[in-house]
gemmi code that builds the backbone of each chain (N, CA, C; Angstrom):
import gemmi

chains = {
    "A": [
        ("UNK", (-31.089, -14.963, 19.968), (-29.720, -14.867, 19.469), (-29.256, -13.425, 19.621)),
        ("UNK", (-27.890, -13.528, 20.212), (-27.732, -12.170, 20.516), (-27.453, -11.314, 19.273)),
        ("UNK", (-26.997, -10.369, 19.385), (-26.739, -9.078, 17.715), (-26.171, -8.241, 18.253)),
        ("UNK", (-25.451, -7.391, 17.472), (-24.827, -6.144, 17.790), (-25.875, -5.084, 16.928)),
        ("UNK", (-26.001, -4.150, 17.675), (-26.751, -2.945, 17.397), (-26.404, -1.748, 17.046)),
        ("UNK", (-26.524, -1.485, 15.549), (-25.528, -0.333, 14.924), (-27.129, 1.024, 14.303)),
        ("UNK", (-26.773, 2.100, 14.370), (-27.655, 3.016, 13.514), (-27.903, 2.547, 12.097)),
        ("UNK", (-29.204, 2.650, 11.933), (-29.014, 1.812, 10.361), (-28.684, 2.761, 9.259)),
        ("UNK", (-28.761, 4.423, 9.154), (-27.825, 5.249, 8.556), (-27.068, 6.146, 8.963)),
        ("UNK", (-25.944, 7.263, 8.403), (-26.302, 8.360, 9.268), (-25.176, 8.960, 7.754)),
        ("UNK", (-25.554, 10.471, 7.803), (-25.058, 11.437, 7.171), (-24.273, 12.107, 7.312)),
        ("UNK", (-22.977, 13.048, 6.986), (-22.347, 14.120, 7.048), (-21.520, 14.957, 6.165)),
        ("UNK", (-20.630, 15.624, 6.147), (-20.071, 16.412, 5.406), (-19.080, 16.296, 5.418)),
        ("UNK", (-18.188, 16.469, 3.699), (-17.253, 16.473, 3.653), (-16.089, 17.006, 4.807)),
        ("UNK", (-15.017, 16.671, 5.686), (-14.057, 17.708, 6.531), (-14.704, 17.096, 7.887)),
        ("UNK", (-16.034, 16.539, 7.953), (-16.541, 16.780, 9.561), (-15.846, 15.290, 10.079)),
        ("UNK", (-16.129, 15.150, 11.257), (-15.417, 13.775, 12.032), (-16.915, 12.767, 12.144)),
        ("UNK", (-16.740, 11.364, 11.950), (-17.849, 10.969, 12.434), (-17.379, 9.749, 12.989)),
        ("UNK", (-18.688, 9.814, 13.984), (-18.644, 8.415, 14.956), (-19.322, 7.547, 14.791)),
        ("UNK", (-19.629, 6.124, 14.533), (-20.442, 5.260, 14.524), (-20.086, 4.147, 15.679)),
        ("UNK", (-21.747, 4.144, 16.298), (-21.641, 3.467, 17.503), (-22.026, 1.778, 17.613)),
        ("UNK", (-21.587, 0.854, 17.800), (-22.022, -0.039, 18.167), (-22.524, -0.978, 19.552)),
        ("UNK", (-23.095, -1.384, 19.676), (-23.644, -2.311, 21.020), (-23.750, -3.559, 20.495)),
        ("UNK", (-22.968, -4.251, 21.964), (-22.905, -5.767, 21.522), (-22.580, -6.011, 23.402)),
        ("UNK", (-24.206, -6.003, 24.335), (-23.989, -6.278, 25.451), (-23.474, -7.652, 25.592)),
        ("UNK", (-23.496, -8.767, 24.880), (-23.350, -10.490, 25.048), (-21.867, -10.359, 24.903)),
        ("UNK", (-21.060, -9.534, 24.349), (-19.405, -9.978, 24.120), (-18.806, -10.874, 24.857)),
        ("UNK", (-18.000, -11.278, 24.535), (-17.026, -12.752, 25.320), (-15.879, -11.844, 25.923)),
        ("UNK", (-15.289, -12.692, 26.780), (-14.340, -12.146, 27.463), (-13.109, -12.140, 26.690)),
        ("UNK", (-12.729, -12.793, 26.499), (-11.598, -12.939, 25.390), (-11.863, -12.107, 23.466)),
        ("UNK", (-12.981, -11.631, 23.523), (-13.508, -11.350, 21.914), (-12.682, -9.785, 21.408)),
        ("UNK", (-12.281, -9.553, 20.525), (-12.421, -8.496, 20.223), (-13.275, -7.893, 19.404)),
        ("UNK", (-13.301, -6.602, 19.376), (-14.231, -6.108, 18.193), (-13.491, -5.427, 17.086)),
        ("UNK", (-14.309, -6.023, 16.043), (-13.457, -5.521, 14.414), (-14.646, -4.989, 14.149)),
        ("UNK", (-14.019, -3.502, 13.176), (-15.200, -2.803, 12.419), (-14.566, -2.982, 10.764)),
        ("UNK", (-15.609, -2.894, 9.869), (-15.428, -3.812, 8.504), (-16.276, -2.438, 7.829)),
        ("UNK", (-15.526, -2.034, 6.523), (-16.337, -1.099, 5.481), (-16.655, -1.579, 4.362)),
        ("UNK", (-17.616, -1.626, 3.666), (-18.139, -2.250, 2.651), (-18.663, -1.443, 1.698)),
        ("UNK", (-17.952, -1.719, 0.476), (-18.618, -0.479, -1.002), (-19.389, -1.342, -1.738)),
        ("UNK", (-20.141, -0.737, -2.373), (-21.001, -1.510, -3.307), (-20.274, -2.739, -4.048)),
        ("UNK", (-21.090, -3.847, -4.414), (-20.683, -4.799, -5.264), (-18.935, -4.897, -5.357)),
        ("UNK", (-18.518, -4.686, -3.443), (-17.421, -5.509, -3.229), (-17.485, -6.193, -1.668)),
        ("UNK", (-16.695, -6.958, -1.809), (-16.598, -7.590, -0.428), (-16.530, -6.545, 0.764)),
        ("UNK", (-16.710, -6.728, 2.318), (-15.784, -6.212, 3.307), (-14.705, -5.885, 3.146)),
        ("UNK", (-14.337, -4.815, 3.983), (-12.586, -4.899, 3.428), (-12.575, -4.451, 5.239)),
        ("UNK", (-11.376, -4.858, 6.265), (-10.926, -4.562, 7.014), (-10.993, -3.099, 7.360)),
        ("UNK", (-10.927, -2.672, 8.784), (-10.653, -1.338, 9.181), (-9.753, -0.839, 10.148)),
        ("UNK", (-10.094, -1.593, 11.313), (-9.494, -1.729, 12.713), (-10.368, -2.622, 13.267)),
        ("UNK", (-9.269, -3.280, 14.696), (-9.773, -4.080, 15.921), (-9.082, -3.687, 16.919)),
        ("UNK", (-10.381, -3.839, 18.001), (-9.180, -3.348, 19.296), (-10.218, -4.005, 20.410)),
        ("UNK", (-9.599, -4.280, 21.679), (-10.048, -4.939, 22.876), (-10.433, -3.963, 23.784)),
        ("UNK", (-9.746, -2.999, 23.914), (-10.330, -2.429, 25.095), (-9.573, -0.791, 24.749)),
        ("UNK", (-10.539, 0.071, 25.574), (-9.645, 1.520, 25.767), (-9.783, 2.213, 24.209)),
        ("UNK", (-8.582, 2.452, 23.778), (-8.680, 3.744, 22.607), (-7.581, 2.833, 21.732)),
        ("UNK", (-7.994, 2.201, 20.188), (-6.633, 1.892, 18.921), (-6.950, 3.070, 18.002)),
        ("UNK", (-5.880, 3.399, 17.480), (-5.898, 4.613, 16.036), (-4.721, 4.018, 15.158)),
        ("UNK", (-5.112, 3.981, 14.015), (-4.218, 3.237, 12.692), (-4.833, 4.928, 11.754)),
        ("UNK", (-4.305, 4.393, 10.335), (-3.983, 5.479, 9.952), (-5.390, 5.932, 9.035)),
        ("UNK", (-6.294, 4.896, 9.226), (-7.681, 5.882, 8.657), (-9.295, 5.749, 10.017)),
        ("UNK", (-8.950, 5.391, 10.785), (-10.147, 5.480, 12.123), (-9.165, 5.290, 13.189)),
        ("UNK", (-10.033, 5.687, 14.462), (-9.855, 5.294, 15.744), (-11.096, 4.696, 16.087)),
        ("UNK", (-10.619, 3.720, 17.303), (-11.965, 3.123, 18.170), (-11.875, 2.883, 19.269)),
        ("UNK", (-12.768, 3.588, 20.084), (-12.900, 3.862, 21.740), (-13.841, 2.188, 22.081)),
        ("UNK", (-13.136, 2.064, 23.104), (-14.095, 1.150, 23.590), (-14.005, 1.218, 25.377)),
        ("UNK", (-15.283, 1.473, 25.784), (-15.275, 1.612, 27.339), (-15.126, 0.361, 27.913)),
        ("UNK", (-14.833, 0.717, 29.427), (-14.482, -0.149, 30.510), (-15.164, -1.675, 30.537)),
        ("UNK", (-16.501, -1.564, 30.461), (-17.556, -2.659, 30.176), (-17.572, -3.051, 28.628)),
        ("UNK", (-16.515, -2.953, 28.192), (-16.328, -3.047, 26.887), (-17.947, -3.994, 25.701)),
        ("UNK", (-19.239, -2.972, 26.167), (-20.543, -3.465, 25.718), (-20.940, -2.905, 24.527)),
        ("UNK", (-20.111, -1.743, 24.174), (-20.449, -0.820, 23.183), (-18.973, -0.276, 22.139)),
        ("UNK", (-18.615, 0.064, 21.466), (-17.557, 0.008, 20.286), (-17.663, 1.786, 19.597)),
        ("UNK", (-17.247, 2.621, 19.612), (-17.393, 3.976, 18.526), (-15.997, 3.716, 17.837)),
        ("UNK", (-16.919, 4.064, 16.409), (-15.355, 4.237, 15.141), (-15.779, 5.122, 14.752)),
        ("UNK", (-14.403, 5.988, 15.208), (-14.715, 7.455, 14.751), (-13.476, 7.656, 13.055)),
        ("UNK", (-14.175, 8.155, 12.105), (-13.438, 8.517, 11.298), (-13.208, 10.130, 10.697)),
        ("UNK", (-11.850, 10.292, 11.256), (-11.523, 12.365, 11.099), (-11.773, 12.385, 9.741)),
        ("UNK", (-11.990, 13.630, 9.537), (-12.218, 14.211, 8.541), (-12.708, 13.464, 7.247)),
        ("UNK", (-14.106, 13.134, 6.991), (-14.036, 12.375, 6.038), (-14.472, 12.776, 4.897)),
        ("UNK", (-13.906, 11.988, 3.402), (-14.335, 12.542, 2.252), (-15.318, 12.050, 1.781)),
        ("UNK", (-15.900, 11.938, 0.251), (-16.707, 11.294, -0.275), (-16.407, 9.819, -0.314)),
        ("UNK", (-15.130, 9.935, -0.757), (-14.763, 8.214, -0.488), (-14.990, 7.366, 0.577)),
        ("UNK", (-15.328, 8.176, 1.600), (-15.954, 7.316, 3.039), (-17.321, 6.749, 2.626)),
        ("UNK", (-18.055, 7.146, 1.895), (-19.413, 6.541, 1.784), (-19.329, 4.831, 1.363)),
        ("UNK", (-20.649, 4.522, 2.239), (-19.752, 3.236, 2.338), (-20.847, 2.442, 3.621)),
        ("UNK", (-21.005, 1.398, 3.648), (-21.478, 0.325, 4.679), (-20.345, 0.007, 5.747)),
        ("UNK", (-20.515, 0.591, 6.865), (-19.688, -0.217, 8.433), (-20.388, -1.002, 9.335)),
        ("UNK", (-19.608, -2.098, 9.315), (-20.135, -2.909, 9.761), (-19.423, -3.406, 11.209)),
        ("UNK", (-19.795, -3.545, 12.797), (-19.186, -4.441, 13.295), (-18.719, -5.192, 13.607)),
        ("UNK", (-18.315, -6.332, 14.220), (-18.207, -7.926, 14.183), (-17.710, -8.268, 15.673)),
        ("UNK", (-18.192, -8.721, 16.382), (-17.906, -9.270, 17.692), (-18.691, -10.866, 17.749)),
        ("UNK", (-18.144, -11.698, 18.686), (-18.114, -13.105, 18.559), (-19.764, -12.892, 19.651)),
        ("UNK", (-20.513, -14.002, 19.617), (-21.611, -14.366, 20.300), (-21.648, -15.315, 21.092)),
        ("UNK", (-21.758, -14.974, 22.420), (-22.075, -15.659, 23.302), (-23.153, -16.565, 23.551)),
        ("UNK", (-24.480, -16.198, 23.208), (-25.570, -16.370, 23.611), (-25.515, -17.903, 22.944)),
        ("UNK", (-24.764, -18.151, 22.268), (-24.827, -19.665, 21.412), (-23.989, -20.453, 21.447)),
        ("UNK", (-23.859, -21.220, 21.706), (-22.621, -22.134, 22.078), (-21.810, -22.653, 20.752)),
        ("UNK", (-22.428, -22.535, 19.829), (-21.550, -23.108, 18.463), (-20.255, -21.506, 17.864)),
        ("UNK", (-21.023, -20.830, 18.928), (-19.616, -19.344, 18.633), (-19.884, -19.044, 17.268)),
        ("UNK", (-21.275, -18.631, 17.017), (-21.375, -18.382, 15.346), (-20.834, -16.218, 15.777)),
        ("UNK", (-20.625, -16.343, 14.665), (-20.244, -15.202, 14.098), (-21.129, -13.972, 13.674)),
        ("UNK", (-21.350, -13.184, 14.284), (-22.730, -11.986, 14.086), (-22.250, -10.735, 13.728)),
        ("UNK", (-22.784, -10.348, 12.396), (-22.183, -9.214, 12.098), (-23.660, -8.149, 12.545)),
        ("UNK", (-23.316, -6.888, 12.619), (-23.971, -5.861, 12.720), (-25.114, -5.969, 11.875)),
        ("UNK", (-25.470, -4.848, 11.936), (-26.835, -4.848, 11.137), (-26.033, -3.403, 9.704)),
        ("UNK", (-25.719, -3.072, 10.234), (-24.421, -2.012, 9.599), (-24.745, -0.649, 9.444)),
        ("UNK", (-24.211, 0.319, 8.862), (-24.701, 1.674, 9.453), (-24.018, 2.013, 7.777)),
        ("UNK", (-25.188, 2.948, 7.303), (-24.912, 3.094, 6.103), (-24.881, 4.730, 6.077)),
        ("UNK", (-23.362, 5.111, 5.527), (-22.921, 6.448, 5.962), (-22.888, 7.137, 4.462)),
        ("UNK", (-23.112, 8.702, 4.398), (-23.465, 9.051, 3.259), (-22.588, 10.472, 3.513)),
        ("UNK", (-21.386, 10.620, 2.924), (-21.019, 12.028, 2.741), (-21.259, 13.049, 1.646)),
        ("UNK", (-21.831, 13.942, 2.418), (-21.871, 15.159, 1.239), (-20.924, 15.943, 0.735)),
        ("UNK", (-20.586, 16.484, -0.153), (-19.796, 17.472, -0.704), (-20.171, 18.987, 0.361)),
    ],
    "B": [
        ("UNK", (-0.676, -11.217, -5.774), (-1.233, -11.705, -4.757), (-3.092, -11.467, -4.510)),
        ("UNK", (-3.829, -12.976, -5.133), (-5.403, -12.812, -5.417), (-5.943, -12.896, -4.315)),
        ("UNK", (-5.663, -13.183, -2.797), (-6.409, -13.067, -1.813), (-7.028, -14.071, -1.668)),
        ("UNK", (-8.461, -13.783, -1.799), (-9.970, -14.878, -1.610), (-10.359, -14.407, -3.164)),
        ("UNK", (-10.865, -15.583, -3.943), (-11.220, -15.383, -4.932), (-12.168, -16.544, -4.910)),
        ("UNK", (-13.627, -15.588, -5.768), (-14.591, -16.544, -5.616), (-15.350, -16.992, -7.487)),
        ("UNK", (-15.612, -17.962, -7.891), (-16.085, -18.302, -8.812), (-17.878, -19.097, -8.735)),
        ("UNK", (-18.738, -18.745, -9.651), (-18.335, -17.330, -10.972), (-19.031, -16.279, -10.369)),
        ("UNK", (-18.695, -15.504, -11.057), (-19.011, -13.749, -10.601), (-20.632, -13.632, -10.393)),
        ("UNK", (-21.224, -14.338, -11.268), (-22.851, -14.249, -11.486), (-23.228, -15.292, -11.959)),
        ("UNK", (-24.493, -16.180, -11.798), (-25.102, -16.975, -11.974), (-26.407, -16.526, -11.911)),
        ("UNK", (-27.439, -17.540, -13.147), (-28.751, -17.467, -12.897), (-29.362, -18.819, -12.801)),
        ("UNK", (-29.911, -19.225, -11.921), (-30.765, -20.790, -12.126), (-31.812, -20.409, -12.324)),
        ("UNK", (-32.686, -21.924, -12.065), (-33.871, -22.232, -12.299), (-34.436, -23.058, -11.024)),
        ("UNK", (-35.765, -22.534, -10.596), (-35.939, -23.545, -9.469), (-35.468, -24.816, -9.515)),
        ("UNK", (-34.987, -25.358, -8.176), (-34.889, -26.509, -8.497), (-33.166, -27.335, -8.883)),
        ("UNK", (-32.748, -26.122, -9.937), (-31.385, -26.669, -10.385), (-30.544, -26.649, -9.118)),
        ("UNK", (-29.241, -27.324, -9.236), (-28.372, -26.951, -8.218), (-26.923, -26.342, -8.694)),
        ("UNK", (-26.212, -26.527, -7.921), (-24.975, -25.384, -8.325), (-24.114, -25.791, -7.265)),
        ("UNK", (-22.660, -25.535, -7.143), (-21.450, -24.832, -6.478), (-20.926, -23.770, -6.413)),
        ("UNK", (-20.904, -23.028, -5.756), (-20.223, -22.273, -5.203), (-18.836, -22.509, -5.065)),
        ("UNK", (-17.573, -21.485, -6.031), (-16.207, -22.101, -5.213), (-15.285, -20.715, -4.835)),
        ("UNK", (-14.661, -21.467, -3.685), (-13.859, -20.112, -3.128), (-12.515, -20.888, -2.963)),
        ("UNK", (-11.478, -19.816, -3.263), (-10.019, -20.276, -3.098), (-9.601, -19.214, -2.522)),
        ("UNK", (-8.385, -19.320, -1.583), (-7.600, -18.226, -1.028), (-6.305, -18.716, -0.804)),
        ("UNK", (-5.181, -17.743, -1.293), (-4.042, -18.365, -1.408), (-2.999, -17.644, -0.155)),
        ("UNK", (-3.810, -17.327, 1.100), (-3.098, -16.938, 2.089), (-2.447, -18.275, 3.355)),
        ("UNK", (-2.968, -19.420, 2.940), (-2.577, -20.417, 3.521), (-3.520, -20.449, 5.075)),
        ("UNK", (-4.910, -19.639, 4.966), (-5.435, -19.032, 6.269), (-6.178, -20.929, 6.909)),
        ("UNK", (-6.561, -20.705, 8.213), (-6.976, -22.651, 8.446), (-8.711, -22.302, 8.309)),
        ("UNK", (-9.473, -20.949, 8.645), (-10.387, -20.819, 8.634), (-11.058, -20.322, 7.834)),
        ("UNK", (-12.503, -20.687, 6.808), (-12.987, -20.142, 6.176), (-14.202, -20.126, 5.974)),
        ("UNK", (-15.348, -19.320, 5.294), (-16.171, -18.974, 5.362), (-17.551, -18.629, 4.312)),
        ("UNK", (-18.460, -18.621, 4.573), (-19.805, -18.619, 3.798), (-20.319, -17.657, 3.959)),
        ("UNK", (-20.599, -16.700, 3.658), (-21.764, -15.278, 4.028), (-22.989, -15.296, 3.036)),
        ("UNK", (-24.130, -15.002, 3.132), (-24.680, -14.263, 2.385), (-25.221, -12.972, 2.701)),
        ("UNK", (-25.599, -11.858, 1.838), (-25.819, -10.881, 2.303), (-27.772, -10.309, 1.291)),
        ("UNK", (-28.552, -10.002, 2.158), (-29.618, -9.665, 1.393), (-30.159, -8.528, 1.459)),
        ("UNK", (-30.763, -7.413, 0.864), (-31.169, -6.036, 1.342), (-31.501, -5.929, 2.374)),
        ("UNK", (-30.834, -4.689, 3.198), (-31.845, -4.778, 4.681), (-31.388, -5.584, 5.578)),
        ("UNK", (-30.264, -6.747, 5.658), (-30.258, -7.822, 6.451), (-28.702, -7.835, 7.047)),
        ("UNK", (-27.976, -7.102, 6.526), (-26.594, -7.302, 6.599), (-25.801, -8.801, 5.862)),
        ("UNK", (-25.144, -9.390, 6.573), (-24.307, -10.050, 6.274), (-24.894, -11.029, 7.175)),
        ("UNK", (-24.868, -12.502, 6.562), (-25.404, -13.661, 7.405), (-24.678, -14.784, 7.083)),
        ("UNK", (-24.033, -15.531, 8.451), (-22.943, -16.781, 8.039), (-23.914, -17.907, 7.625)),
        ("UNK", (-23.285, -18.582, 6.787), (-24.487, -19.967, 6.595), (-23.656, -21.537, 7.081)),
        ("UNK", (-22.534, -21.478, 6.419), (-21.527, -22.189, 7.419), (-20.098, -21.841, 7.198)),
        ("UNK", (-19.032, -22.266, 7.951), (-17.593, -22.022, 8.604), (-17.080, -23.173, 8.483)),
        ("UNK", (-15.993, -23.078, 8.033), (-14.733, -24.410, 8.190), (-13.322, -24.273, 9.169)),
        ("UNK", (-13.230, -24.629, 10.145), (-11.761, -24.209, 10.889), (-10.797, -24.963, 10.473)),
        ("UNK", (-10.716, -26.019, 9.252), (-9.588, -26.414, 8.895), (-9.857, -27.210, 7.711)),
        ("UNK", (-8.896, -27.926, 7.251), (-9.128, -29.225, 6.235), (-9.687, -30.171, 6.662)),
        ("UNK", (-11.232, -30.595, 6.163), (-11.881, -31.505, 6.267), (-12.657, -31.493, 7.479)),
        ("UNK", (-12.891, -30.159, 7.722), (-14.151, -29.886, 8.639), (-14.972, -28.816, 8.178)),
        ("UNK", (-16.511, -28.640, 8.795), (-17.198, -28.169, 8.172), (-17.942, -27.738, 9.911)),
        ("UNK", (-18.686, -26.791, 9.778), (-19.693, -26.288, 10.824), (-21.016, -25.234, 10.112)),
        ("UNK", (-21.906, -25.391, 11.082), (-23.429, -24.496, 10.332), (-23.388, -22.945, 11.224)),
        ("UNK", (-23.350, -22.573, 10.084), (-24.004, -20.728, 10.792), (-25.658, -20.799, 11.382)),
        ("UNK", (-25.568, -19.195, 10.880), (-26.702, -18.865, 11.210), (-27.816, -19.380, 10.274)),
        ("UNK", (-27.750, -19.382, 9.369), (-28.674, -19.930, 8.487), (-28.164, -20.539, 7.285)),
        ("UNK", (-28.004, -22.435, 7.626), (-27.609, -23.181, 7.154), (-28.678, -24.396, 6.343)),
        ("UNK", (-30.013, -24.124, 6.192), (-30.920, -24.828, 5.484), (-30.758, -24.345, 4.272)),
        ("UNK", (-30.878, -25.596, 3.570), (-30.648, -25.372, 1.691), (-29.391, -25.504, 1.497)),
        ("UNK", (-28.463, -25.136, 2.384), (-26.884, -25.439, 1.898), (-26.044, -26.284, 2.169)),
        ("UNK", (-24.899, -26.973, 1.718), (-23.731, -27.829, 1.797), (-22.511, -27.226, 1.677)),
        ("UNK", (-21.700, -28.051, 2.564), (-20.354, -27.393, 2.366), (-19.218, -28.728, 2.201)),
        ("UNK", (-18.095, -28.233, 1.654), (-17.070, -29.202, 1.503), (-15.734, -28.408, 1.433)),
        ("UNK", (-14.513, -28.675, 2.705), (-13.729, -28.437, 2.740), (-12.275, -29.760, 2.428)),
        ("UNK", (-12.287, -30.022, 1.288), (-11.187, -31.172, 1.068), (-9.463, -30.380, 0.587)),
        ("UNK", (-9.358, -29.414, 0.464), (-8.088, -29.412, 0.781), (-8.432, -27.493, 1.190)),
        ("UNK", (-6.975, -27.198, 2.075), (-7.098, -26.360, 2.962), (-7.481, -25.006, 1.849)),
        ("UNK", (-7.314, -25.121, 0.638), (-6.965, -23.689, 0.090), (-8.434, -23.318, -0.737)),
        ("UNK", (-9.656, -24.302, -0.674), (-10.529, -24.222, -1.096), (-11.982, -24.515, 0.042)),
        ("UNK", (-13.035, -24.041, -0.323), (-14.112, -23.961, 0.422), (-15.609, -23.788, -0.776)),
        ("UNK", (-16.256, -24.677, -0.506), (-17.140, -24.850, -1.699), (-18.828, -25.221, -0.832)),
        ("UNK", (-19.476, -24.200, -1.821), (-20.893, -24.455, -1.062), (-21.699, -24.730, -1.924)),
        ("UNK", (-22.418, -25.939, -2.048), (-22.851, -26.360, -2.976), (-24.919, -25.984, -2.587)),
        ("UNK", (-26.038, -25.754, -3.462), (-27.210, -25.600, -3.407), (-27.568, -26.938, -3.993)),
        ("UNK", (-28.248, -27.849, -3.556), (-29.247, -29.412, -3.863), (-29.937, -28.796, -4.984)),
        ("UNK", (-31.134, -28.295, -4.583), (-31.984, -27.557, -5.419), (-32.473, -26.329, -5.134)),
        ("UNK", (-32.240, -25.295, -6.220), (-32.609, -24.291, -5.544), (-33.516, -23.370, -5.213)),
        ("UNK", (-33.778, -22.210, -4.399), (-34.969, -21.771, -4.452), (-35.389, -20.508, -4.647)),
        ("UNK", (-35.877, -19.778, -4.760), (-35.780, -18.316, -4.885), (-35.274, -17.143, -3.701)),
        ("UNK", (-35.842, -17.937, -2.508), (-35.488, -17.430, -1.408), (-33.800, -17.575, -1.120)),
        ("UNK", (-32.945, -18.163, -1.957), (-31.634, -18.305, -2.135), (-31.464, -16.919, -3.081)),
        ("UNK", (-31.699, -16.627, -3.608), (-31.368, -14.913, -4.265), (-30.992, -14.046, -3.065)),
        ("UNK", (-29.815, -13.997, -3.933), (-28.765, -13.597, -2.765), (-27.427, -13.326, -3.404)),
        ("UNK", (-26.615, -12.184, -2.747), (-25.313, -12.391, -3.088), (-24.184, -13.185, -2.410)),
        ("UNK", (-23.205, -13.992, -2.162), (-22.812, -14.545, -1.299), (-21.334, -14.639, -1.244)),
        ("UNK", (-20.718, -14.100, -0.285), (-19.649, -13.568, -0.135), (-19.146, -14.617, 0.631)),
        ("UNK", (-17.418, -15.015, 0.398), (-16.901, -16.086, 1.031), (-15.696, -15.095, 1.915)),
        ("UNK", (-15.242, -15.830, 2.944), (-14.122, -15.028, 3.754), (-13.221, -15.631, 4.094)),
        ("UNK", (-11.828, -15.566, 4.484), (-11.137, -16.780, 5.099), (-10.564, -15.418, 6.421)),
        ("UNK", (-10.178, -16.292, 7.205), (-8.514, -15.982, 7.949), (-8.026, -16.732, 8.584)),
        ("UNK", (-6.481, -15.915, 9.153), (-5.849, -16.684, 9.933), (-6.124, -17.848, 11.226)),
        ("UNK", (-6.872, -17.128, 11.669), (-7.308, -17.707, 13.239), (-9.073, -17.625, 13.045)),
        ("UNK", (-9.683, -18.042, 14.563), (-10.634, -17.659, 14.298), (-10.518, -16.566, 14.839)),
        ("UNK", (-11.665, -15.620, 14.020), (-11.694, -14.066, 14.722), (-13.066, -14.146, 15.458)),
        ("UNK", (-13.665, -13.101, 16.302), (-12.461, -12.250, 15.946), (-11.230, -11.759, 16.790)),
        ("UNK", (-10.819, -12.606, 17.241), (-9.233, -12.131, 18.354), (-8.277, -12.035, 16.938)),
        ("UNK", (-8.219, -10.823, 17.339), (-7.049, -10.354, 16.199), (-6.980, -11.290, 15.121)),
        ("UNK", (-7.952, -11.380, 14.415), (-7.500, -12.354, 13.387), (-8.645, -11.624, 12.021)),
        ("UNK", (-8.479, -10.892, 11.402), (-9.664, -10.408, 10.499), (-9.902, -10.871, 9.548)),
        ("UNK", (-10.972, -10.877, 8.958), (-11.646, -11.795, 7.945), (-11.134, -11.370, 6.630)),
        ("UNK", (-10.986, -12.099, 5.899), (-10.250, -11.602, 4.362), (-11.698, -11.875, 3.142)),
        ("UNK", (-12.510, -10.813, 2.732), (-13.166, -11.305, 2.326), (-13.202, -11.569, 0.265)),
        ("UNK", (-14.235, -12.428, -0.177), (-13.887, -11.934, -1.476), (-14.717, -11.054, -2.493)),
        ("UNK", (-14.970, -11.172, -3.542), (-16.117, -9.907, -4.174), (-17.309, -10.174, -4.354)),
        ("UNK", (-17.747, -11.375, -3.787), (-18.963, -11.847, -3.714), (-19.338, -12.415, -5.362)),
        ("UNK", (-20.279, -13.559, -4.731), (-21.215, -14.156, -6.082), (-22.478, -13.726, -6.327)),
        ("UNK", (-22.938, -13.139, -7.205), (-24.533, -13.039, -6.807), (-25.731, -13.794, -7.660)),
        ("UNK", (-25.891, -14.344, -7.222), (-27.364, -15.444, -7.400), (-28.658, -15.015, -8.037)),
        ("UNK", (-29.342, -15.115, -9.094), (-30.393, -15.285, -9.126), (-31.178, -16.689, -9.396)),
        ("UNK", (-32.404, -16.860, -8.301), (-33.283, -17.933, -8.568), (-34.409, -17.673, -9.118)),
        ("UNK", (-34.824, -18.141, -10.444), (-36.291, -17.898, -10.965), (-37.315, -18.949, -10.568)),
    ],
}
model = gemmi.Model(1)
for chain_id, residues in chains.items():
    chain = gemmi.Chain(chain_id)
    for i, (resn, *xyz) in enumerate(residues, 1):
        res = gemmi.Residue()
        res.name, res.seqid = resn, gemmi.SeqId(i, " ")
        for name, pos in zip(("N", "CA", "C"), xyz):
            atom = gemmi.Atom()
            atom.name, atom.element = name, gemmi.Element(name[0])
            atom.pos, atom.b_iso = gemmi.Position(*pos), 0.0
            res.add_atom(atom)
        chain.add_residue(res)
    model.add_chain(chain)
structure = gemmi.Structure()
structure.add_model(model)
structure.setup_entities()
């Protein structure tokens, strides 16, 4: 079964920019990719989606190359309030019932 | 405006007992959803509904039931349960299926204990 492949943490500092990368070689042709942030003892909450090339809304951007196999959500300058679970979501090929595969998620930790 | 709202907040069983799970969302969305989530594991579908009065299996759909009888509710019911069901379990709906532009609306999750 295919998966998307995210860093399982990563760290930084208050002000710095960070990127979190995803891989999801199986994507569908038609799929987009949504990235999802998650705080403790609450649901997902939305972030951005985008198909191809470069989307920016008003708290991330997300690059996605030509072979659209891999996903970066970069978020400027971030505070403490960024800490937090991101998660990917792209549709799966490898299965014919089109189940739904989330990341493994990348658990981000800002410092003061 | 409550979104996805899931009932009850916390539960504890007993091997064996069973239970429902209920989720409502008052966005009028056709698709909705089952997650559970366990340390370490991320987020895992167990089953999906694309409309009123259909039902489909995720990724890991043993031990569970589902029932979609009118569009604004989604209910997952446990036979009997087991410990390996300890879990929190988060329901989602949306518009379309995603993810083509269609993002998941999720709610604050239930969390389970099985003794």
């Amino acid at each position: 079964l295919a998966k998307t492949t995210q860093p399982i943490s990563m760290d930084s500092y208050e002000g710095q920019e960070v990127n979190i990368t995803c891989s999801h070689n199986n994507i569908a042709t038609n799929d987009y990719i949504t990235w999802y942030q998650q705080f403790p003892s609450q649901g997902p909450r939305f972030i951005i989606q985008g198909y191809k090339t470069k989307v920016t809304n008003e708290v991330a951007s997300l690059f996605i190359p030509a072979d659209r196999k891999s996903s970066t959500l970069s978020l400027p300058r971030v505070s403490l309030s960024d800490t937090a679970v991101y998660y990917c979501l792209v549709g799966d090929t490898m299965d014919s019932s089109y189940k739904l595969i989330f990341g493994s998620g990348t658990r981000l930790l800002v410092r003061p | 405006n409550a979104g996805v709202t899931q009932t009850p907040k916390f539960r504890v069983l007993k091997t064996g007992q069973s239970m429902t799970l209920l989720c409502a969302q008052d966005m009028n969305h056709e698709y909705m959803y089952w997650y559970r989530q366990d340390p370490g594991m991320g987020l895992r579908l167990i089953h999906y509904s694309v409309g009123e009065g259909t039902t489909a299996k995720g990724e890991v759909p043993d031990g569970y039931n589902v029932s979609r009888l009118k569009k604004q509710n989604f209910l997952l019911g446990l036979e009997s349960a087991a410990p390996s069901q300890t879990s929190v379990y988060f329901c989602a709906s949306s518009y379309n299926h995603p993810p083509g532009n269609s993002p998941l609306h999720f709610g604050n999750g239930t969390r389970l204990t099985v003794t």
